[in-house]
Structure formats: C-alpha cells, structure tokens
C-alpha positions as CSV (number, residue, x, y, z in Angstrom):
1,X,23.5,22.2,-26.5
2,X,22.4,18.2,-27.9
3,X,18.9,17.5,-26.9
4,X,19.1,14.9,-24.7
5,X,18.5,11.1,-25.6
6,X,15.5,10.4,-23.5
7,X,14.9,6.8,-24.0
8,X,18.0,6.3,-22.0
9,X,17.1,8.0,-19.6
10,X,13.4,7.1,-18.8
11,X,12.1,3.3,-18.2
12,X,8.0,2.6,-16.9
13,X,8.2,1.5,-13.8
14,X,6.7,-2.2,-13.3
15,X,7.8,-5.0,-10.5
16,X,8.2,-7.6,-13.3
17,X,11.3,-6.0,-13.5
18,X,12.3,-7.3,-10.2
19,X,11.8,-10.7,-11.4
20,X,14.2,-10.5,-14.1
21,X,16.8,-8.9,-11.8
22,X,16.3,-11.3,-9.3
23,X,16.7,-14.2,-11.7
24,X,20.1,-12.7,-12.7
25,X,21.5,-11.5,-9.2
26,X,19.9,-14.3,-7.3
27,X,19.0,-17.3,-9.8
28,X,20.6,-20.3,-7.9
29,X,18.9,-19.0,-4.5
30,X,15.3,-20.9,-3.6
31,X,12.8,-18.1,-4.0
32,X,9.5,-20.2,-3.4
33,X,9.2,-23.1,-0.9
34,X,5.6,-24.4,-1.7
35,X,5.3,-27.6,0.6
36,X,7.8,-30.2,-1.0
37,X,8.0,-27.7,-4.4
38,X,11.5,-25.3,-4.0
39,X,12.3,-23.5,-7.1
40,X,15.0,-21.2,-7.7
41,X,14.6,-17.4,-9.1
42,X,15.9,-19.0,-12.5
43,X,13.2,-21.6,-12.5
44,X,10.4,-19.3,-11.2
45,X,11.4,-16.3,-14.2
46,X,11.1,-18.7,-16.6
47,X,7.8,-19.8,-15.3
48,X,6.3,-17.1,-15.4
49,X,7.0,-16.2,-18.7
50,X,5.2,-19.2,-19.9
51,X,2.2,-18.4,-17.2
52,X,2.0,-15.4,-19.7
53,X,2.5,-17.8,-22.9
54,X,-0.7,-20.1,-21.4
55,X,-2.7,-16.8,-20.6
56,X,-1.6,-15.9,-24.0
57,X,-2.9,-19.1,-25.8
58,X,-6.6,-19.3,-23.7
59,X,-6.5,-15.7,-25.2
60,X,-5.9,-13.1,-22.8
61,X,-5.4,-9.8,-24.3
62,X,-3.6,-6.9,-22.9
63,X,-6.1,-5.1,-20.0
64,X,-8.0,-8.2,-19.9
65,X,-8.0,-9.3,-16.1
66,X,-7.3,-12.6,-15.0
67,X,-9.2,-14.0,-11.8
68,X,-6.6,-16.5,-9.5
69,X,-8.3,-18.4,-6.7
70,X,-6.0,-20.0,-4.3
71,X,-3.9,-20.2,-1.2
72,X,-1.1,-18.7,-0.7
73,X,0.5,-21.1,-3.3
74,X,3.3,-21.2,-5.6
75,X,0.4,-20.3,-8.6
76,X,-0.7,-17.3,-7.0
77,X,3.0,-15.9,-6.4
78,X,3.5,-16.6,-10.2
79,X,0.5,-14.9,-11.2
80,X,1.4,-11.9,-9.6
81,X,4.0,-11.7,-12.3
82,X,2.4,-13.7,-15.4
83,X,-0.7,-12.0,-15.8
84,X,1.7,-9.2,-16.0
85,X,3.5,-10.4,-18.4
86,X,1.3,-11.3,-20.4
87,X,-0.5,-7.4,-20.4
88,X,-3.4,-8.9,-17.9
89,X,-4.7,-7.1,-14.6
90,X,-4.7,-10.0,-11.7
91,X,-7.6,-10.3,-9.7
92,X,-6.8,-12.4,-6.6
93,X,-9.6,-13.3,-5.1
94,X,-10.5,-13.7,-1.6
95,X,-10.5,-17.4,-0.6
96,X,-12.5,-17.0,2.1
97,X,-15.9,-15.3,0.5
98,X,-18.8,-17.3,-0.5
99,X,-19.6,-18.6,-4.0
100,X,-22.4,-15.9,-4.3
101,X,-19.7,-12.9,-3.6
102,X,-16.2,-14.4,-5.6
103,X,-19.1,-14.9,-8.7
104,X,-20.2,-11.1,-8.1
105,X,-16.4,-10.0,-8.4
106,X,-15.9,-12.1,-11.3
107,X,-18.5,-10.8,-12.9
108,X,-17.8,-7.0,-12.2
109,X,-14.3,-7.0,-12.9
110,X,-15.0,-9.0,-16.1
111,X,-12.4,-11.4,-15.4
112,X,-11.4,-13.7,-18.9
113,X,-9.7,-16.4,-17.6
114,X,-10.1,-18.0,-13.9
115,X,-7.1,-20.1,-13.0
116,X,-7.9,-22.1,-9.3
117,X,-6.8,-24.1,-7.2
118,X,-8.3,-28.1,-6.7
119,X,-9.0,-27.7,-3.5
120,X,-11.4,-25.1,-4.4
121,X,-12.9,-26.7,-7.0
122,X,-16.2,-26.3,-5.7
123,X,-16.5,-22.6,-5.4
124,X,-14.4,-22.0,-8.7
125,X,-17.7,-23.5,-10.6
126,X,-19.9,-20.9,-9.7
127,X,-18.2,-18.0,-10.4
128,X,-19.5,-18.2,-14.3
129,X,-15.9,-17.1,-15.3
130,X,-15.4,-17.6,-19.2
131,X,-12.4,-19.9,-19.4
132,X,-11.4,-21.6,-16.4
133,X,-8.4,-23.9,-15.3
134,X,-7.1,-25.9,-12.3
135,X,-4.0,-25.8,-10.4
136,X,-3.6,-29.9,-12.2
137,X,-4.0,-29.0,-15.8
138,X,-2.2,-25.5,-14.9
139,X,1.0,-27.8,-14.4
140,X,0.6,-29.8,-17.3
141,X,0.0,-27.1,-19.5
142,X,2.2,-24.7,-18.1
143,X,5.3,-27.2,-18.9
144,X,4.2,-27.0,-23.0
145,X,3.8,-23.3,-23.3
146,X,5.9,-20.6,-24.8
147,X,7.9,-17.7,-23.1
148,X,6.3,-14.5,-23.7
149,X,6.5,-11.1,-21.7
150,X,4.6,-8.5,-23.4
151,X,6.7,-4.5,-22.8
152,X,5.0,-2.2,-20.3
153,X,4.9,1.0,-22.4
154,X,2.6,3.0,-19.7
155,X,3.5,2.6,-15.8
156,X,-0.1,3.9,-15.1
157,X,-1.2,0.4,-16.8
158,X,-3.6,-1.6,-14.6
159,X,-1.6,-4.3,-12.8
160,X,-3.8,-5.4,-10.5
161,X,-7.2,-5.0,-9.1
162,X,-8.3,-6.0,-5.8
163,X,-12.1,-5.8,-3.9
164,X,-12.8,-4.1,-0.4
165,X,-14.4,-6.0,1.9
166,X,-17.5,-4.8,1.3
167,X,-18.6,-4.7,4.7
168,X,-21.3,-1.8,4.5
169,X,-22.1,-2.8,0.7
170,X,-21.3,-4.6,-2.4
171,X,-17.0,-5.1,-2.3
172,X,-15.3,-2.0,-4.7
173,X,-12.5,-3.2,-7.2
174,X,-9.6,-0.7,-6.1
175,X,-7.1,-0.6,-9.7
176,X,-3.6,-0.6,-9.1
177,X,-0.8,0.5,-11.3
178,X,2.7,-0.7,-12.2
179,X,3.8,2.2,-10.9
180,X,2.4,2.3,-7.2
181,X,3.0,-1.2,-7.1
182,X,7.0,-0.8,-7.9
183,X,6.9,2.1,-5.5
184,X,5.2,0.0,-2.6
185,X,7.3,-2.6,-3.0
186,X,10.2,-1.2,-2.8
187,X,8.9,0.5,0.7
188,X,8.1,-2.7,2.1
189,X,11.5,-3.7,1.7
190,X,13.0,-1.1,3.0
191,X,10.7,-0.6,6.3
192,X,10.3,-4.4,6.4
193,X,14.5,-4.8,6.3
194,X,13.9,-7.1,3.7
195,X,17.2,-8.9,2.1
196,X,18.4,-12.2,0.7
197,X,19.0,-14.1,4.0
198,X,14.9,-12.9,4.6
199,X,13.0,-16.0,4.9
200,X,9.3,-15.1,4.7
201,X,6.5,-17.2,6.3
202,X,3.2,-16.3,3.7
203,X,0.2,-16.2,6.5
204,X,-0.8,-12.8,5.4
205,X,-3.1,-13.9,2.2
206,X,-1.7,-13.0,-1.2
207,X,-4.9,-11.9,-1.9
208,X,-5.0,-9.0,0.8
209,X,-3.8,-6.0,-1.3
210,X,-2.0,-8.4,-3.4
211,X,-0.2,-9.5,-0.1
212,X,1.1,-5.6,1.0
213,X,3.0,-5.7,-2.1
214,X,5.4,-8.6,-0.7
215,X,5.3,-10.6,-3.5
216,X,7.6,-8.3,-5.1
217,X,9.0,-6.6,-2.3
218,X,10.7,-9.9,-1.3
219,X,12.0,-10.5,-4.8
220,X,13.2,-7.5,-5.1
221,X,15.3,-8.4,-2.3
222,X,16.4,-11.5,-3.4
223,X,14.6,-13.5,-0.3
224,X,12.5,-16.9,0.1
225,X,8.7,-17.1,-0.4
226,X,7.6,-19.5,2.0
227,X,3.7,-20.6,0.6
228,X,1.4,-21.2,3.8
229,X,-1.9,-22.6,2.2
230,X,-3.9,-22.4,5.5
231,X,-3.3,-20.2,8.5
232,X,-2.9,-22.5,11.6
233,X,-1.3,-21.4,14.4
234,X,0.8,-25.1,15.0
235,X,1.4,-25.0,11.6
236,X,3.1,-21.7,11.4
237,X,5.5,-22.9,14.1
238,X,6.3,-26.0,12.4
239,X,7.3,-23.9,9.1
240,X,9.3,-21.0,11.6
241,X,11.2,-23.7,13.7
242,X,11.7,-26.4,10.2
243,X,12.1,-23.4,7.7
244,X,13.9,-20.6,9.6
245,X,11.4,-18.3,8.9
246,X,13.0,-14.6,9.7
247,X,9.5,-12.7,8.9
248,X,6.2,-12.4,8.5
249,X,2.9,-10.0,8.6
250,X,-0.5,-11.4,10.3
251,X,-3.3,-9.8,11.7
252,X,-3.5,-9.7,15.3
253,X,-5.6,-12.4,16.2
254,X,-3.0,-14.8,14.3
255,X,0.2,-13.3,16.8
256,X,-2.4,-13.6,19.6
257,X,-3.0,-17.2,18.8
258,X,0.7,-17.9,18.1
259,X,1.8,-16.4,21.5
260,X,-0.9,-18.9,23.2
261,X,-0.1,-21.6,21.3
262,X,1.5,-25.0,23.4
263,X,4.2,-24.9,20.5
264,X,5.5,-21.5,21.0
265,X,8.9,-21.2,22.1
266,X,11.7,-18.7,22.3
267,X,13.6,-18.9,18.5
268,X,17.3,-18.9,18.3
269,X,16.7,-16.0,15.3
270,X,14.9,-12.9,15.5
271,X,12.0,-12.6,13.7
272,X,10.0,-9.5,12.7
273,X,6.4,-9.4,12.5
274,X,4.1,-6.6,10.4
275,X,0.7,-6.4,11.7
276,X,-2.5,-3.5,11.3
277,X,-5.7,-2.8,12.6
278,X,-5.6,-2.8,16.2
279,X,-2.4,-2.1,17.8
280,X,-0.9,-5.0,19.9
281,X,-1.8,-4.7,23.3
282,X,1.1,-4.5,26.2
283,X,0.6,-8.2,27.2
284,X,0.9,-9.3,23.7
285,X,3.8,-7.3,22.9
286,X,5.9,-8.8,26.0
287,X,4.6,-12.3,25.2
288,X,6.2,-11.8,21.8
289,X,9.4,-10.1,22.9
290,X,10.1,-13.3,25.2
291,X,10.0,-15.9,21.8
292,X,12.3,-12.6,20.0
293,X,9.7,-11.9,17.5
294,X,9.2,-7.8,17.7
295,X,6.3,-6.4,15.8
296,X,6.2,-3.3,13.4
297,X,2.0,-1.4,13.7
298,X,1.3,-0.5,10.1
299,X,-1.4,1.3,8.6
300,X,-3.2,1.6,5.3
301,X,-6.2,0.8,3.5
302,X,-6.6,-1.3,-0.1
303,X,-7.1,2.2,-2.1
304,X,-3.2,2.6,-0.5
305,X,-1.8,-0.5,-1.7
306,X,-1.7,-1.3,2.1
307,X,0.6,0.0,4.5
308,X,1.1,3.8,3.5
309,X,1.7,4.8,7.1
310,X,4.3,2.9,9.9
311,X,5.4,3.3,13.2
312,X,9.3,3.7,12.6
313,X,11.1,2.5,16.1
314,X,13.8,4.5,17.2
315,X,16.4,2.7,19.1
316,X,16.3,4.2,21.9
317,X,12.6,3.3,23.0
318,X,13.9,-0.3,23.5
319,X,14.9,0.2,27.0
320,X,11.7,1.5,28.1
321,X,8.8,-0.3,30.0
322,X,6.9,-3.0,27.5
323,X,4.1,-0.3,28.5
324,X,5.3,2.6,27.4
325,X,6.8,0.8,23.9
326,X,3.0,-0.4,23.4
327,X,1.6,3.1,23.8
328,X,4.6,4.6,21.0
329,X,3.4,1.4,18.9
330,X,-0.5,2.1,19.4
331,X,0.2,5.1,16.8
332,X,-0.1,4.6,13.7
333,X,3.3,7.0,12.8
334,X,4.1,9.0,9.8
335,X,4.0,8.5,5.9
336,X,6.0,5.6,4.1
337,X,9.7,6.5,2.5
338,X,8.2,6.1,-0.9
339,X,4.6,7.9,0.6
340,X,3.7,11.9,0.6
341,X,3.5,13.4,3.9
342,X,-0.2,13.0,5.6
343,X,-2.9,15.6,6.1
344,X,-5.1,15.5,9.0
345,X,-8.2,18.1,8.1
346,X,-11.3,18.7,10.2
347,X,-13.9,17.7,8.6
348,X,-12.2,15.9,5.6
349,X,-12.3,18.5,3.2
350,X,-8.6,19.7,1.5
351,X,-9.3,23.1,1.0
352,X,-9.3,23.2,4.8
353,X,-6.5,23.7,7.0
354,X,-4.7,21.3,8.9
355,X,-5.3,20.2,12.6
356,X,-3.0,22.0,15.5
357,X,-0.4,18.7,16.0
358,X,-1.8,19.0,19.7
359,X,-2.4,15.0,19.9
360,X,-6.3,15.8,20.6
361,X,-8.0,17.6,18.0
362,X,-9.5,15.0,15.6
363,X,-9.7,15.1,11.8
364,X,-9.8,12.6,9.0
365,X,-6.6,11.3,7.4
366,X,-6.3,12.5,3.9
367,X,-3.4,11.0,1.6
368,X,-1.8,11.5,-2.3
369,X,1.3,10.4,-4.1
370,X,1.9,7.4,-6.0
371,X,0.8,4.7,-3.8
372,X,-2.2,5.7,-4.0
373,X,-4.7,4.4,-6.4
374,X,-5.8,5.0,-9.8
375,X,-9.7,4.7,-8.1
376,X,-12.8,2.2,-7.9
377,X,-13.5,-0.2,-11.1
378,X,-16.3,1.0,-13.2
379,X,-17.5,3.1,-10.6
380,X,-16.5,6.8,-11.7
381,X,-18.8,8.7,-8.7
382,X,-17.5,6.4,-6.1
383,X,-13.9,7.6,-7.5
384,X,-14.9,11.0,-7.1
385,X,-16.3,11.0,-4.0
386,X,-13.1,9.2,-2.6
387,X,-10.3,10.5,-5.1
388,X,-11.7,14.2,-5.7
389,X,-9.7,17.5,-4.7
390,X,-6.4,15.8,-5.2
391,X,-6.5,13.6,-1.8
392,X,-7.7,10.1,-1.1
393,X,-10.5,10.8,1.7
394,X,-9.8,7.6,4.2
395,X,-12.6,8.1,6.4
396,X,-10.3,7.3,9.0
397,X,-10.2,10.3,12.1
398,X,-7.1,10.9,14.0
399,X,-5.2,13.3,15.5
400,X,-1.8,14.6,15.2
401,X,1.0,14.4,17.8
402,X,3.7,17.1,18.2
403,X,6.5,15.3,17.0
404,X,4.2,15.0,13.8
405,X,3.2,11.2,13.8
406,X,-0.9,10.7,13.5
407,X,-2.7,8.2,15.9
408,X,-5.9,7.1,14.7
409,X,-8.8,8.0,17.1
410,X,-12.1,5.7,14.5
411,X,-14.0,5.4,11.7
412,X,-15.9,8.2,10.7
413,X,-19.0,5.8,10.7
414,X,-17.7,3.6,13.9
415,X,-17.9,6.8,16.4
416,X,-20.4,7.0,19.2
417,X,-22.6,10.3,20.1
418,X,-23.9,9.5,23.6
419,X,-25.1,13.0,25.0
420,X,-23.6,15.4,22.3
421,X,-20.1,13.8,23.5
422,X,-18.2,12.0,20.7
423,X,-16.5,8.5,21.8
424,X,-14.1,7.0,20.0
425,X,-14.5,3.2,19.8
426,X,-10.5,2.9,19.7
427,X,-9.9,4.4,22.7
428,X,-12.2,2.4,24.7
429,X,-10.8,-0.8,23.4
430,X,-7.6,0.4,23.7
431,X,-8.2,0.6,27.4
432,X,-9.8,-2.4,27.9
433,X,-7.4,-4.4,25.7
434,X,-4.6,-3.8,29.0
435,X,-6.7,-5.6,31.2
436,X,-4.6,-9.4,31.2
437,X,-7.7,-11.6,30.8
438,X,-9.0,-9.7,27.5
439,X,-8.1,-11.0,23.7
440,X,-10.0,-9.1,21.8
441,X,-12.7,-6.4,21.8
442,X,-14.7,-4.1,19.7
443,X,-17.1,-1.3,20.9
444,X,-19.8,-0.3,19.2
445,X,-22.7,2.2,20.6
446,X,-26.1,1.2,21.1
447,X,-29.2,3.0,20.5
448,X,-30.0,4.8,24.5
449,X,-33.8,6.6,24.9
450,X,-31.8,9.2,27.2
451,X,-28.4,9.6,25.5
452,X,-29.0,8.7,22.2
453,X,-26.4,5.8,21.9
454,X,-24.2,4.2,24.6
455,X,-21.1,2.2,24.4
456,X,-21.3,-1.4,24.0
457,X,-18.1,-3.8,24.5
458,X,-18.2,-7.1,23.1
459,X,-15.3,-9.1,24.6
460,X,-13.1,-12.1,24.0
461,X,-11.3,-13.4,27.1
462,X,-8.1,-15.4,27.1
463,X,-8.1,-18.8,26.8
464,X,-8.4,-20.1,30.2
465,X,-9.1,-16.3,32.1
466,X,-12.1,-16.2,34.0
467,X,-13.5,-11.7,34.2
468,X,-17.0,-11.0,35.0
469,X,-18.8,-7.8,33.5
470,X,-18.2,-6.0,36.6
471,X,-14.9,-6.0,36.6
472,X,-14.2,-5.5,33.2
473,X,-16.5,-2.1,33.6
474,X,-14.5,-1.1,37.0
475,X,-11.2,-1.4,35.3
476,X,-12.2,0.8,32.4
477,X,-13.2,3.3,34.5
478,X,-9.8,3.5,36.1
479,X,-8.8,4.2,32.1
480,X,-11.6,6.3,31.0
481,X,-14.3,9.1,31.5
482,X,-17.1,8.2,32.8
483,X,-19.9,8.5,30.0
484,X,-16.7,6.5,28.0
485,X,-16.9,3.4,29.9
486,X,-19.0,0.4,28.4
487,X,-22.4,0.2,29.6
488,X,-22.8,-3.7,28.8
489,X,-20.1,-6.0,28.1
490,X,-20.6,-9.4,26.1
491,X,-18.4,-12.5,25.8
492,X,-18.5,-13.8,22.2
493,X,-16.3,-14.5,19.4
494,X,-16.0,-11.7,17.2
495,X,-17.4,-11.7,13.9
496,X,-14.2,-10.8,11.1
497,X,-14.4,-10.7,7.3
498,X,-12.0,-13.3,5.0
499,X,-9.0,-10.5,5.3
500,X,-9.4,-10.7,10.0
501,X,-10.9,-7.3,9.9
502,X,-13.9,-7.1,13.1
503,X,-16.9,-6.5,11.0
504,X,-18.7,-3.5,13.6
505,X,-22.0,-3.7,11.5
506,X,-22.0,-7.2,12.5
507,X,-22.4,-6.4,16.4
508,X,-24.7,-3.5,15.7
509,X,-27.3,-6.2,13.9
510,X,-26.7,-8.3,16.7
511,X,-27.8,-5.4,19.3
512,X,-30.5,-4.5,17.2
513,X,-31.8,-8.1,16.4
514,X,-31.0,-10.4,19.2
515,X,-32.3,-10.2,22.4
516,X,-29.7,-11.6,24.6
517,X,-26.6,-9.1,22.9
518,X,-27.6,-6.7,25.9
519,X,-25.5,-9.5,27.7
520,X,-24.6,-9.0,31.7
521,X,-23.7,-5.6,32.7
522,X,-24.6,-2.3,34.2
C-alpha cells in the first residue's frame, strides 16, 4: 500500500484563513461599517496584510505580542488578523481600565508595539509600551506598507492573549491558540446562525475575549461588522433602525437599558441577541419579544474563549408562558458543537465521579477540549492549579438537570454559609429579579455574630418604580426559604468591571467599610 501524502491532507488550523476565504467568496460585500468608513472583504484582506507589513517594519517578530487600544473600531477588527499575520499575539486591551492597570498588562505580557486610538491618547502614554502608534499615523502609514502574511506552521501558536478582570487580584493573561480560536469561531457561527445577510451591531467590546471570537466567526460567514465605538443605548438604536442590524451580543444591563429606552420600538426584522452572566429575567425577556429581538443565555469564562456552554432553544418552548421560557433560559445548557461534553464533580476534583443529573446536587463545572486554553501567561503554578488533571477547574458550582443540561447554582467564593446552610447568591437574585420594579441585583452575605454570615441584597429599581425594603423582602419570601431571604436590602447602582461583570468584592468592602450599606431592612 503507498504511504499516504500527508501534506495534503493536513493544514494548521488559524482564522486568518477565513479572511482569505472571505475575500474570495465575499470580496464585493461590505464587511466593516466604521462610522462613514465601509470597506469591502477585498479592501479589508488587503489591509490587513499590510497591518502585518507595518508590524513588520517597527519590528515585530513572530511571538512578539502587539498591544491595540481602542474602540470597537475598524483598527481593532484588523488587528485581530494582522498581528496574525504578521506571526504577533494580539493583546486587546480593555478600554475601560485605568492608566495604572492597561500599563501593568503592557508590561507583563511584554507587548512590542502599542497601536491606539486618538481618542485615547491620554492613557496610551502611560502604558511605557516600546514602540507606539496612533490610529492618524496608523492610516498614513498603513497606505505605504507592504503585504506580508507570515505561514502558521503550528495551530498551538499563540494568537491572542487576553487579561481577566482581575477582580480578586492582579488581571491573568489567558493565551489563546489558532486553533481554539478557528474552533470557537466557527461555533459562534453556527449557534449564533451567523450568515452573509447577518448584519452585526459591535456593542460587545472587541476586547472581551477577543469579542467571543466574532471577529472571525462573522467573516467566516461572510457578514457585516458594524464598529460601535461607545455603548449608548440611543445610539445602538440609531445604528439597528439606519443599519439593519440583524444581531448582536450585550451584557444585560445594555438589553435592559435598550428595552427602557424612549427610542425602542418594535423592528420590521428579527434580531437575535447573545448575552451571559445573569440570565434575563421574565419581564425583560417579554419586553424584548414585543420589539422581536429574542435572546440566546450563554456561558463561558476567558480561559474558554467565551461561550463554551448555551442554552439551545427547541421550537417547541415558544408557545409556552414568557415565564416558563425564562426559567428554560435561566440554565446555562449543554457544551458547544465544537466543545467536549461538561463534567459537574463534587468538590472539583476529576478523579471524582460525577454528580446524580438530579437538578440539586451541586458541584463545580469542570471543562477540556480545544476551546479551552493553552493556560495563564508567565504564570506556570496558576496554570497548574487551573489546567491540572486534564480539566479546566471553573470555580463555577452547578448542578445537573435530567435531560443533562447544567444550571449554575455560584461562585465557589460568592456562596453564603449562614447557620451550616449553604445559599446560593444566584438563586436569591434569581427570585428577586421577577419582582417588576427590580433591574438589577447582587447578593452577597454579610458577616452575622449568630449565623455566621447573612444574605445581603443590593438592588437597582426600574427607572421610575417606586419598592420599599419591605416589600422587596415579603416577595422573596413567597420565592424562597426562610434563612434564604435577604436580611437587608439596599438601593444603589451596582459596581461592574470594564467587561459589565457585578464586582461582589466590591459590595462586601462596602458592608465591611461603610456604615450606611446596612441600608433599610429587617
């Protein structure tokens, strides 16, 4: 028998490759709308390639990351193929973080080259990069430079890296591969229905797990890149209604805003919306239905290149109560297409055995497969800690449901022990999220002489509601045991990182350190 001819048969997997597919199949169509800027696939390929040949020219070798501060821009969305291109690892960096924090990433990653936009001139100066260059002399120098695309030979090459919040410490660069990154992409368009008449509105940031791997999931498909450089509820209803926006992905504070706002009306389109964290409540989820946007609960965490974990709707749960939809959509669901199937194990470790799929006993989420990954930058005991035994230990807990889908119950650090009884957070604001005049809300415990901690629930009400304490507590009692149900509640604005997650620690400082955080209540 011949031996086979494997370089035929074998190619790395990258996303570039999308790019160039795209610029064949779909090269006339617009693929990025960036304010008055609309460029074709044709014009953004060829871009790119010289993105590499300027990274290429201020010296950037391959593995050498490239730091990118800006909106959600036309730069960035090139950058996620350029740096590629030209062998570099992207760092997108969170717009949002202080000068202090984007000049800590900088410095660990070890970024060569920053490229940012003017607007953020300011903080771009004190990040101490080594080269640096702004979105104006990026144009002009973009237009003089050569084409280059430097081969992938390895799909486990570095193609991006991207910092946690950092919430409980200093932020972890997460590396991505080619590979995952191809993989995820490709899932996202699949889940997301993703195809050349999709017109995508950019509010989630690019820099967000390099955008949920959108930025090549949608060119992959062929659609439009619409570049939103500021997340503004009127705004993103001027660029739905003017741009025909078919889809999107926002945290839910942004759809909760966007249902409220004095623009929103019912589209002539339907428009699907990707949103994690908290699950939308029943109120939301009807406001949305009546405008025709419906709304996909993902789940995931920046060491899974985002959503590893959906909610897939079956049809036949559209007829039933907007009640009973919220309460299928409140679970987080079962592994991605492209994903391996979850574990749930009791106390996190993988030599254990599974929980019972009895939708109450709780374990920790455990995950592997090639959207996972490749571990934390320059951090090899943090790597094993998270990484180790084959699985990627979420520190998320959850239980199982018999028809197999998880449903996350907290945060291994966010549950309360009041009495020996174990509350989870999510369940309480769960509950309290169906009453009509609440927004928001996050539960944390607070430190109790008799019961060792006590739920706390730190509210926001809808604009224009009017709830007292009292009520609030009655109608979670309706909802929930009795040593469950928030002993204070407290109207506030809730404190959220650059990326819209609630930051927990936040409120447990402010119970520790500020006197009137007991807020009215029994």
């Amino acid at each position: 028998m011949t031996e086979p001819d494997l370089d035929s048969s074998f190619e790395p997997l990258t996303p570039v490759s999308y790019l160039e597919r795209a610029a064949v199949v779909h090269g006339h169509r617009i693929a990025v709308v960036d304010g008055p800027v609309r460029r074709t696939y044709a014009d953004l390929l060829q871009r790119c390639r010289r993105q590499a040949g300027l990274l290429t020219e201020l010296g950037v070798e391959p593995g050498d990351r490239v730091a990118v501060l800006a909106p959600n821009s036309a730069m960035l969305l090139e950058a996620h193929y350029g740096v590629a291109m030209a062998g570099g690892v992207l760092v997108a960096l969170n717009t949002r973080l202080a000068p202090a924090e984007l000049r800590y990433i900088v410095e660990h990653s070890g970024a060569r080259v920053l490229l940012y936009d003017d607007s953020l001139a300011a903080a771009a100066e004190q990040t101490a990069a080594a080269t640096m260059l702004d979105s104006t002399a990026y144009e002009h120098r973009l237009a003089g430079a050569p084409e280059v695309h430097r081969r992938l030979t390895d799909e486990r090459t570095p193609i991006a890296l991207n910092y946690t919040s950092g919430t409980t410490g200093k932020p972890k660069g997460v590396v991505y591969h080619h590979r995952g990154a191809y993989l995820q992409a490709l899932s996202m368009a699949f889940h997301a229905r993703l195809g050349p008449e999709t017109v995508h509105l950019w509010v989630l940031p690019m820099f967000h797990c390099n955008g949920w791997s959108f930025p090549w999931a949608l060119t992959a498909a062929g659609a439009t890149h619409v570049c939103l450089r500021k997340v503004d509820a009127g705004e993103i209803w001027t660029r739905i209604l003017d741009e025909g926006a078919t889809s999107m992905n926002a945290a839910p504070t942004v759809l909760i805003d966007l249902a409220a706002h004095p623009r929103a009306t019912r589209l002539d389109h339907p428009m699907s919306v990707g949103t994690g964290g908290a699950p939308p409540s029943p109120s939301l989820l009807a406001a949305l239905a009546d405008l025709d946007i419906s709304v996909t609960h993902l789940y995931g965490l920046t060491e899974t290149f985002g959503p590893s974990v959906l909610r897939d709707w079956q049809p036949e749960w559209d007829d039933l109560p907007i009640g009973e939809q919220a309460a299928l959509k409140a679970r987080q669901g079962n592994a991605s297409v492209v994903a391996q199937l979850l574990r749930v194990v009791g106390d996190g470790d993988p030599a254990k055995p599974d929980v019972p799929a009895d939708g109450e006993t709780v374990g920790e989420v455990l995950i592997r497969g090639n959207t996972v990954a490749g571990g934390y930058h320059d951090d090899p005991e943090g790597t094993r800690e998270a990484f180790g035994g084959g699985w990627f230990r979420t520190g998320d807990l959850a239980v199982v449901h018999p028809a197999g889908e998880i449903e996350l119950r907290d945060r291994r650090k966010d549950v309360i022990i009041s009495g020996g009884e174990n509350i989870a957070s999510i369940e309480v604001e769960q509950a309290m999220s169906r009453h009509p005049a609440v927004s928001e809300v996050a539960v944390v415990g607070a430190p109790h002489e008799r019961w060792g901690e006590v739920p706390v629930a730190f509210v926001t009400p809808r604009a224009g509601a009017e709830v007292s304490p009292e009520e609030l507590i009655e109608f979670s009692r309706s909802h929930l045991a009795g040593y469950k149900v928030p002993r204070r509640i407290v109207f506030t604005d809730l404190p959220k990182t650059g990326t819209g997650k609630i930051q927990k620690f936040a409120l447990r400082h402010r119970i520790r350190d500020d006197s009137d955080a007991s807020g009215p209540g029994i």
